[in-house]
Each structure stands twice: as structure tokens, then as C-alpha cells.
PLY file of the C-alpha trace (Angstrom):
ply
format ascii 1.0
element vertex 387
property float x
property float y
property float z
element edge 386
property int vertex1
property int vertex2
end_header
-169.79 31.74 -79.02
-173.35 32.38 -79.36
-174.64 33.16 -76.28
-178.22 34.04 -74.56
-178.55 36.06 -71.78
-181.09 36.28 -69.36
-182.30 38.78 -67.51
-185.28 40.05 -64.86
-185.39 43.21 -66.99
-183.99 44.71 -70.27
-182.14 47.50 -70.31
-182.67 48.15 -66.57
-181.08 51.97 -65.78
-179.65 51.10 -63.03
-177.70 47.69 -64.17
-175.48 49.47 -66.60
-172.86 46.72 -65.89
-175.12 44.80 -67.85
-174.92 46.30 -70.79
-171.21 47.19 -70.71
-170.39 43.56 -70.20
-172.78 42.67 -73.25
-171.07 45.01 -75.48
-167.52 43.83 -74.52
-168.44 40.01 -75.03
-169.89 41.61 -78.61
-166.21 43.57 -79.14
-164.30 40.51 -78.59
-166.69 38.83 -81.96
-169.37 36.86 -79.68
-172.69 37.02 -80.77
-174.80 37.84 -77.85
-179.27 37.80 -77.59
-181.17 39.03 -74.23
-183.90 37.19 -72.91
-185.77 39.37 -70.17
-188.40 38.50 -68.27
-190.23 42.16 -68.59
-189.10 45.08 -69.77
-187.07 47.69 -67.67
-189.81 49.98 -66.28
-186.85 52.75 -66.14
-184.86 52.22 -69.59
-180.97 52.56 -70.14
-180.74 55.47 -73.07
-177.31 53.90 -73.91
-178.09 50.38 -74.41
-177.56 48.94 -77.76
-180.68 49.04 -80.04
-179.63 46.22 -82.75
-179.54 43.23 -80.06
-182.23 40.32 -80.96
-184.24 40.70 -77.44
-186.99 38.20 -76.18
-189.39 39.55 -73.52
-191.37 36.23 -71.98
-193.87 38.84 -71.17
-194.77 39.99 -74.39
-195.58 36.15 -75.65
-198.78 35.28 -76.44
-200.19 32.93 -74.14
-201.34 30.80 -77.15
-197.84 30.61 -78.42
-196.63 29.41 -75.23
-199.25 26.33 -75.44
-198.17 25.59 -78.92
-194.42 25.57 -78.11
-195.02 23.47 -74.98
-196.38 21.12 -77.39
-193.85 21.25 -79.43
-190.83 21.05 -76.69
-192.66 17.90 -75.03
-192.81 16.11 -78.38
-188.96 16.81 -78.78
-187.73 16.66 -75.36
-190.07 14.94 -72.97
-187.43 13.76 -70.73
-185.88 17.02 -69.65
-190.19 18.65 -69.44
-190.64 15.56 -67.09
-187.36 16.07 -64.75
-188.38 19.77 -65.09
-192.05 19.60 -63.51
-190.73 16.77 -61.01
-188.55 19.52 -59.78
-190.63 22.42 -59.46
-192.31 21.42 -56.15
-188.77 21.63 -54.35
-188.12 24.92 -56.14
-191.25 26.64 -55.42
-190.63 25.79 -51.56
-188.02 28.93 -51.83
-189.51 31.25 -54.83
-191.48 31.46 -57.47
-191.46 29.45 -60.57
-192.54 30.04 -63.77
-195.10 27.73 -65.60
-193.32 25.45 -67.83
-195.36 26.67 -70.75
-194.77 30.56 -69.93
-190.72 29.22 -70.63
-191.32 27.21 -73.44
-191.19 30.14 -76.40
-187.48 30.79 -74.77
-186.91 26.83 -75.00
-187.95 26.89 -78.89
-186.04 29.57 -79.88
-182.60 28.46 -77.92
-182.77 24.72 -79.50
-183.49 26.63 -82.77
-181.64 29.51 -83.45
-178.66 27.61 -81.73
-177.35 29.43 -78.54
-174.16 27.43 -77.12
-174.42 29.03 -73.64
-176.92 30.71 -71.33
-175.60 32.88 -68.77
-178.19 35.01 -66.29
-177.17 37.82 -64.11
-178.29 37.80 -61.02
-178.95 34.56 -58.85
-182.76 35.02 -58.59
-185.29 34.58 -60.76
-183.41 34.76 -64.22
-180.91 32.18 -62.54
-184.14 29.59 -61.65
-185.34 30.54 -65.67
-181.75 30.07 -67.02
-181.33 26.53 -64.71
-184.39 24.94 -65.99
-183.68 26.27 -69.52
-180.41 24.82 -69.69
-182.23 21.54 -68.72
-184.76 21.49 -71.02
-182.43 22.64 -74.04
-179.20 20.66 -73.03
-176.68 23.62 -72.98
-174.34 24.99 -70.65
-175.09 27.36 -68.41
-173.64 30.04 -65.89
-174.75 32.68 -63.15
-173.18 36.39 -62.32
-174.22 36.45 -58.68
-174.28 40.07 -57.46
-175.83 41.20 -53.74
-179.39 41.34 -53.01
-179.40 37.44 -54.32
-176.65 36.49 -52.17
-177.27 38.33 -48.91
-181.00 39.68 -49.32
-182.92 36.62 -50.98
-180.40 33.74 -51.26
-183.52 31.39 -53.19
-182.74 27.98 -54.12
-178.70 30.04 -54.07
-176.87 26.54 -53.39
-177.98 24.61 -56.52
-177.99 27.65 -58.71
-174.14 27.86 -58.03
-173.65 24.15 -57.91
-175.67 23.36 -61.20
-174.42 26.23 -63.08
-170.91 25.19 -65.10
-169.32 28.16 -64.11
-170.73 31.11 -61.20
-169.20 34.49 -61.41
-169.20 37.29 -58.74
-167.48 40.76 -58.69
-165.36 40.75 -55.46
-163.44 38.71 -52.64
-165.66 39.64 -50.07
-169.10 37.88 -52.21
-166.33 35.01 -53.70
-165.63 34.14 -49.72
-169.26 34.07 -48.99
-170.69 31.62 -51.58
-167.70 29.50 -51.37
-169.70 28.84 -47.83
-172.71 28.46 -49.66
-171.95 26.17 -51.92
-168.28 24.31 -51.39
-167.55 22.53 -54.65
-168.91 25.74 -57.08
-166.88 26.57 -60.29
-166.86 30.33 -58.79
-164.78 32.31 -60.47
-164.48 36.33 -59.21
-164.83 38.97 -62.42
-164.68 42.60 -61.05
-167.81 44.97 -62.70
-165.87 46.69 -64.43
-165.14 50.09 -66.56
-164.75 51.67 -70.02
-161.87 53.75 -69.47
-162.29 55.62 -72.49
-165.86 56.12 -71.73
-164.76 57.25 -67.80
-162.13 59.76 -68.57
-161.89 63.09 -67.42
-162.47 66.17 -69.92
-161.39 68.72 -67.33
-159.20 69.13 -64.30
-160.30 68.31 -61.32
-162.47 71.59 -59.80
-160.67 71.78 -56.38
-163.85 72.70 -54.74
-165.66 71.03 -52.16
-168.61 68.96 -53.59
-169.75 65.37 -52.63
-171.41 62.88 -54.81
-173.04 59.80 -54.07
-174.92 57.62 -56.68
-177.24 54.43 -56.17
-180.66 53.22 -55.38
-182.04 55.01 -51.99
-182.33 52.20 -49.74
-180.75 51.35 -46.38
-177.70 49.75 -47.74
-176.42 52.34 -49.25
-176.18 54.65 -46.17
-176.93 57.87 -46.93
-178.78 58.52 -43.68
-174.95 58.51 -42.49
-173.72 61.25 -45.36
-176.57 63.40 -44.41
-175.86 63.53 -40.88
-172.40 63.74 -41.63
-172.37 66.78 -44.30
-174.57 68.50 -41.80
-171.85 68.44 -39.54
-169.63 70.36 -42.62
-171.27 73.42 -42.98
-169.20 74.80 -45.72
-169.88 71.22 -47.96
-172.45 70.77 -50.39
-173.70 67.35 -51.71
-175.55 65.70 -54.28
-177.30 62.58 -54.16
-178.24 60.71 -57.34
-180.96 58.23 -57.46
-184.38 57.07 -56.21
-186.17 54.66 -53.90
-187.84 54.24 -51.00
-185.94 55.93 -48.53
-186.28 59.22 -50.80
-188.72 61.24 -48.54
-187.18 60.02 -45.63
-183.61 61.13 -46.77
-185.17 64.55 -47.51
-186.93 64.92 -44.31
-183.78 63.68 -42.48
-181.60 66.49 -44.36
-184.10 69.38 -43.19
-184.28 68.35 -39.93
-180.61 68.62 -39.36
-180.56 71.60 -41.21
-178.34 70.54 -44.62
-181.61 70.48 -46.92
-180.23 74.00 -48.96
-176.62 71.93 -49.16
-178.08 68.36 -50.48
-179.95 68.02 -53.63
-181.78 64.96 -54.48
-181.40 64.16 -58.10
-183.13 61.05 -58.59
-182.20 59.07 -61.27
-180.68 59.75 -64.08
-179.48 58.43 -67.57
-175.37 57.44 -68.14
-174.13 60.31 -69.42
-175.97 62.98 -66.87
-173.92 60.32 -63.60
-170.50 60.88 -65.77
-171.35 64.90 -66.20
-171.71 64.95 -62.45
-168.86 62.41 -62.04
-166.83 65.42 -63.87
-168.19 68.19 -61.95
-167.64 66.40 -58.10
-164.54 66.71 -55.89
-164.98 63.31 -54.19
-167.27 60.13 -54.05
-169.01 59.03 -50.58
-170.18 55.49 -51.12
-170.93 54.56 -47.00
-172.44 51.66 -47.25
-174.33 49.47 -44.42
-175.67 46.07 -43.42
-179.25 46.59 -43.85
-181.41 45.36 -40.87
-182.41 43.25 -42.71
-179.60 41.64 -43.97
-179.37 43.15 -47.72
-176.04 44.87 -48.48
-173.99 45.76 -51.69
-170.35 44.04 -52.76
-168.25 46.60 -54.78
-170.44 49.01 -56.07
-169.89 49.69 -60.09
-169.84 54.28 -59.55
-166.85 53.50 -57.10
-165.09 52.01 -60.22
-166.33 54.71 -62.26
-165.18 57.32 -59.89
-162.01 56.12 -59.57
-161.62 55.97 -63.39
-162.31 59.31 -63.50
-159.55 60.45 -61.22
-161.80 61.22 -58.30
-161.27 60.44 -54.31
-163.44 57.95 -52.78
-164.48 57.63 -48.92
-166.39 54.91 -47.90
-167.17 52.82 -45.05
-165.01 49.84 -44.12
-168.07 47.19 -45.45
-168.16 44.47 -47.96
-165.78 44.71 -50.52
-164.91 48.56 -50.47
-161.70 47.92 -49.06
-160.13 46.13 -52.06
-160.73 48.69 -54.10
-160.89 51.87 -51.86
-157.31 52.39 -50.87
-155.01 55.61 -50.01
-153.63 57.24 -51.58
-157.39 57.98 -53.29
-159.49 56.57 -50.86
-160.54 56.54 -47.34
-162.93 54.19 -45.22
-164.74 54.90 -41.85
-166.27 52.73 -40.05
-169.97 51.87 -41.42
-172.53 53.72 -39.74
-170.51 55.70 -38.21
-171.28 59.94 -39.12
-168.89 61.53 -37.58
-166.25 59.04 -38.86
-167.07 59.86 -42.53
-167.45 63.93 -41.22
-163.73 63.63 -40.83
-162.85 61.18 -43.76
-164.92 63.64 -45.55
-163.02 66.86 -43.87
-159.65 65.38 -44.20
-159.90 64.50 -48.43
-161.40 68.04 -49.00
-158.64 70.00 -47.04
-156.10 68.12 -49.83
-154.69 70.67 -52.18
-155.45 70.92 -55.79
-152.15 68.78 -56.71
-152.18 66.06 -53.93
-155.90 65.35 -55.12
-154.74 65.16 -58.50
-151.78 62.73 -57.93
-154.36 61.13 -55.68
-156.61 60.48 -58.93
-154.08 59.75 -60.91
-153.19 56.78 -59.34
-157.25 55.72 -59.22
-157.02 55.67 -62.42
-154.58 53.38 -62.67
-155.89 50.86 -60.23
-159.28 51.13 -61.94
-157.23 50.19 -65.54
-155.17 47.73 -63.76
-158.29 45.79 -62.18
-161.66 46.75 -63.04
-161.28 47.61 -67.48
-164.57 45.65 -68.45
-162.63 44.39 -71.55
-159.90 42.72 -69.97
-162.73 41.13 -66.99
-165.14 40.04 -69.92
-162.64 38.69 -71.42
-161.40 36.47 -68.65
-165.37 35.57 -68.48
-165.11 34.81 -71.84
-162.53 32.50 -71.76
-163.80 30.34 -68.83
-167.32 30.06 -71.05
-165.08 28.69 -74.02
-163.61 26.34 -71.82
-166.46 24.60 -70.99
-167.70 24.52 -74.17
-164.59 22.33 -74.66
0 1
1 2
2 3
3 4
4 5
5 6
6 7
7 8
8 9
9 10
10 11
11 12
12 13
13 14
14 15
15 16
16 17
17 18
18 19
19 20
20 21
21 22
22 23
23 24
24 25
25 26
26 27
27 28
28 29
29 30
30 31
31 32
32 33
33 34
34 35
35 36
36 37
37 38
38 39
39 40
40 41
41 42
42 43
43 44
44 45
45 46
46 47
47 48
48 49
49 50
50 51
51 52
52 53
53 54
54 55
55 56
56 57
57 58
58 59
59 60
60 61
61 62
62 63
63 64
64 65
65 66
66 67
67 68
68 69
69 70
70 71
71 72
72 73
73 74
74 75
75 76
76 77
77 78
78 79
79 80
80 81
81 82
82 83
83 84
84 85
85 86
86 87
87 88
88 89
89 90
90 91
91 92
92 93
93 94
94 95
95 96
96 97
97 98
98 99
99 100
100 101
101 102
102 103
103 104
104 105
105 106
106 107
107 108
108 109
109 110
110 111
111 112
112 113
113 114
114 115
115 116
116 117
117 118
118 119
119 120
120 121
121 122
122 123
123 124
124 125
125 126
126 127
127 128
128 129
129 130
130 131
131 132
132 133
133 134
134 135
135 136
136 137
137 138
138 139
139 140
140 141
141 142
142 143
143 144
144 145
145 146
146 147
147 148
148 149
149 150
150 151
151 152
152 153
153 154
154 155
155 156
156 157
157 158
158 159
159 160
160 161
161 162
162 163
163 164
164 165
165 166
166 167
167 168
168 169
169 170
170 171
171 172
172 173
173 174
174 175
175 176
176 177
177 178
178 179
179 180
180 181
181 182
182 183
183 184
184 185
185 186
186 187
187 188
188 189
189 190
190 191
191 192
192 193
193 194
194 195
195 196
196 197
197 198
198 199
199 200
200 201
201 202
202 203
203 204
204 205
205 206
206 207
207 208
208 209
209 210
210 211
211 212
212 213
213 214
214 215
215 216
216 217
217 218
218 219
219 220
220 221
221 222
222 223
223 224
224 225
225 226
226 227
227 228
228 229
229 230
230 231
231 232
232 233
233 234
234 235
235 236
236 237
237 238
238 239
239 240
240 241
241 242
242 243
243 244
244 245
245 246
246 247
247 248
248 249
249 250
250 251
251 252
252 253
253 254
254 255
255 256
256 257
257 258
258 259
259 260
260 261
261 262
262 263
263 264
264 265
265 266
266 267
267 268
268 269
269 270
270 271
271 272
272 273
273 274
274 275
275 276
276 277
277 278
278 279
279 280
280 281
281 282
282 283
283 284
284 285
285 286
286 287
287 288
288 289
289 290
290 291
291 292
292 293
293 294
294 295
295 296
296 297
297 298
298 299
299 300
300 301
301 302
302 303
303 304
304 305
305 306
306 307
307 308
308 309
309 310
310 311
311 312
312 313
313 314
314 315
315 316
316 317
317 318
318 319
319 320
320 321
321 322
322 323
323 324
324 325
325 326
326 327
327 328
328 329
329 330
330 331
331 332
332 333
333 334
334 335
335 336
336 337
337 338
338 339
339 340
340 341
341 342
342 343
343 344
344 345
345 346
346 347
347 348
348 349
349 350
350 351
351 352
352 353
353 354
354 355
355 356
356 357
357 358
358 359
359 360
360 361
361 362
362 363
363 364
364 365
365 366
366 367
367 368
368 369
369 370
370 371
371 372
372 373
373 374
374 375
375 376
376 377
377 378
378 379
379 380
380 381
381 382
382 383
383 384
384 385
385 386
């Protein structure tokens, strides 16, 4: 197939699933170009440098007057339904002027792409709806978490319009299916390059925690903070950045971990697999924001696991279909003292129980989350509709 995607940003650091789904839909011979609406503000090191890539923003605003031109001579049907429809879009989010689209209109109807497929149900899903109705071609949506729970814009017919919708867990596949009864949903796990996630070294034996992810409420690490304060012989390292990143640090002095917890902020691929390596277990205790946000099975649990680590979590969205004992263990979420003892408990293992432990991780993470066997079940559903 020939297939567009579209994105909010390209290569966005912290949607490496992104790119690892791209390059398996390239490995199994499908020719794959990015649309993004800007560029990624923090870049992915790793992502491929030979994909054809259109950034809207970079257009020149007289090109995007000559191609509207050019698509309302050819197709002034679809431009017509398309403006008729943007009042009832624009009720829920913000749309993009028809002629700000059209460059990404031309280039579809001429360089041929069979299918358009956005990830994430926001803003690249509203650009990939209305270009799939102004070019006549299939499209589909990877829905994900903040556009589900968080900002759930115009999220019914995105899932209903789209020929296929795709999400990455039960717990997201049980929600939307109440969203939007009638959706061709389909659930493809995030998944993992095994051969990329491997371990180069035994497991240390020590007592280190890791957590990775974007420093906002969901994730919960106000509840690892107060809970490795409460293990004065752990130390822990928390990757990533965000709002909540003074706030964290403040909270970690003021219970007296700060010389145990280092804030790493972000960092490229290969620096979260080197730490992956070094770490005894991952804490991934996510929340319920107030406000309603939350994540669905984050991708580093899948990576952790793949590299033969132990997991403890919090009993919330979909960590408990993939965070199981022997190699995992869940608290409740929000709960500190709960993940003190999860925490306790996994560290007190011996060197050999932790290994058998993440040895048989690493065999659920090859048996359900390999990103070449998930993209390819993707894949096939994409072909079918083609047919």
C-alpha cells in the first residue's frame, strides 16, 4: 500500500511508537509519507531521515491559494460538503482553513496515496477526516489517551467515519465502543522491537527505580516520591519533563528523598534503553487526573518488560493486562504506601527469582506487544478495506 500518515508533529521524542510502527509498515514493503502539522519542537534522533515528509506549516500561504484553486476546479463537490461541515466541527475544536489543507489535498490525489491513517484522535484525525473527503480515499485513526479521556473533540464521528479505528488496549477498546457503538475498532497493542529491547547485561541486583514519561498528573509520580521517601535505602530516577517538574522536585526535598531522586528530563531512545539496562525495576503508578486525562498502556512498560525488568504499577487503565506476577505488581492508584510495599516486596527478590521473573516478561512482551507482528495485523485490516 501506499500510505500517508498524519501527524500533529514529526518526529515528536516522546511518540516513539510512531516511528516504530512506521518503520515496521516500511519492513513488511509498504511505502509510507508523513504529513505533520508542525514540526516536533523536541526531535526523535532515531527517526528515519529518507521518509518524504510534508509540514502544512512550512507551505507558503500563496501555494495554499493556488492549490485551493486547483482542488475546487477538480473536486468542488467534496470542497462544498467540506465547508458545509466546518461550522458543526468548529463547535468542538479547531479547524483548519480549507486552503491551509489544500497543498496536502494536491499532493495525495497526485502522488497517489491509497490510505490515510492519523494517530491520535485530535487534530490530525479532524485533518485526516476532511482529507479523506476531499481526496476520496480511505481513511483510519490510532486513538491513544489524552484524545479519548482528556479532549474527546468531535471523538464519535472520527471513529464512526474512519474505515477502520485502532487503539492499544482493552481498557481504551471498552471505552470507545461506548462512544461510538457501530465503530470498525480494532485493538493493536504499541508495541516493541525485541531486538532493539534486549538486555546486554545481567540484571544488576541492586535496588534502583525507574520511571519514564511526560511529568504531568497522570503519570503519578507525586505517589513514587512519597513512596521512595518512605524506602530510605532506594534510589530513583525519573526521566522526562513537564509541568509538574518543579513541583516534583520541591515535593522530593520536602520529604527528604531529593539526594535519592534525580530528575533527568528528557532524553533521546537510546539514553531511556541505557537506563532501562542499568534499573532493577519499573514504577509506572499511574492516576486519573482531576481532570479527567489518564494514560492506557504506556509504551516503557512494554519496553521494560522486554528488557527483562519487574514492573509495579497501580491497578489503573490498562496496566493490568499487561502487568502481571510473576514480573509485575499493582497497588492501588494513588495510594503511597501501597506502592512503598509493592516497591519493598520486588526489591527484597533475589538475584535469580528477579531473573526468572524477567524472563518470563520477556516472553509476554514477544508474545503480545512485538511491533512487527501488531503492525502487521494493522496492516492487514488496511488491505482489507482497500478490497
Amino acid at each position: 500500500m501506499q500510505l500517508l500518515f498524519i501527524l500533529d508533529h514529526w518526529p515528536q521524542l516522546s511518540e516513539t511508537f510512531v516511528v516504530n510502527e512506521l518503520q515496521a509498515l516500511r519492513r513488511l514493503g509498504h511505502d509510507v509519507r508523513v504529513q505533520a502539522a508542525q514540526r516536533a519542537a523536541q526531535p526523535n534522533p532515531e527517526a528515519p531521515a529518507d521518509v518524504d515528509v510534508h509540514v502544512l506549516a512550512d507551505d507558503d500561504p500563496r501555494r495554499g491559494l493556488r492549490d485551493l484553486l486547483w482542488l475546487l476546479r477538480r473536486r468542488p463537490l467534496a470542497c462544498a460538503r467540506d465547508v458545509a461541515r466546518r461550522r458543526r466541527w468548529s463547535r468542538e475544536e479547531w479547524v483548519r482553513p480549507l486552503r491551509a489543507l489544500a497543498p496536502a489535498a494536491r499532493a495525495i490525489l497526485e502522488r497517489g496515496d491509497e490510505h490515510l491513517h492519523a494517530h491520535f484522535a485530535g487534530a490530525a484525525a479532524l485533518d485526516a477526516m476532511r482529507l479523506a473527503g476531499l481526496t476520496a480515499r480511505s481513511f483510519s485513526v490510532t486513538a491513544h489517551a489524552y484524545d479519548i479521556f482528556l479532549t474527546p473533540r468531535n471523538l464519535r464521528e472520527k471513529l464512526l467515519r474512519a474505515d477502520a479505528a485502532f487503539t492499544g488496549c482493552d481498557y481504551n477498546v471498552r471505552h470507545l465502543r461506548g462512544v461510538a457503538p457501530g465503530a470498525n475498532l480494532h485493538k493493536v497493542v504499541m508495541g516493541v522491537d525485541a531486538a532493539t529491547f534486549r538486555r546486554a547485561t545481567p540484571l544488576p541486583g541492586g535496588r534502583d527505580v525507574l520511571a519514564v514519561g511526560r511529568l504531568v498528573e497522570k503519570k503519578g509520580f507525586d505517589v513514587l516520591i512519597d513512596a521512595v521517601a518512605q524506602l530510605p535505602h532506594v534510589r530513583a530516577q525519573i526521566i522526562g519533563d513537564g509541568p509538574l517538574r518543579a513541583a516534583l522536585e520541591q515535593r522530593a526535598a520536602g520529604c527528604g528523598a531529593a539526594d535519592r531522586i534525580a530528575f533527568c528530563g528528557s532524553l533521546a531512545p537510546a539514553r531511556v534503553r541505557a537506563a532501562l539496562e542499568a534499573a532493577d525495576v519499573l514504577a509506572m503508578p499511574c492516576v486519573v487526573a482531576r481532570d479527567g486525562d489518564r494514560d492506557s498502556m504506556p509504551v516503557v512498560v512494554k519496553e521494560a518488560m522486554a528488557m527483562e525488568l519487574l514492573v509495579v504499577g497501580s491497578d489503573e487503565v490498562g496496566l493490568a493486562e499487561c502487568v502481571r506476577p510473576p514480573w509485575g505488581v499493582l497497588s492501588a492508584p494513588g495510594d503511597a504506601e501501597g506502592l512503598a510495599r509493592a516497591l519493598r516486596d520486588v526489591l527484597a527478590l533475589g538475584l535469580e527469582e528477579r531473573a526468572q521473573a524477567g524472563r518470563a516478561a520477556r516472553e509476554w512482551a514477544g508474545a503480545h506487544a512485538d511491533v512487527d507482528r501488531e503492525t502487521a495485523r494493522m496492516a492487514a485490516v488496511l488491505q482489507a478495506i482497500g478490497h
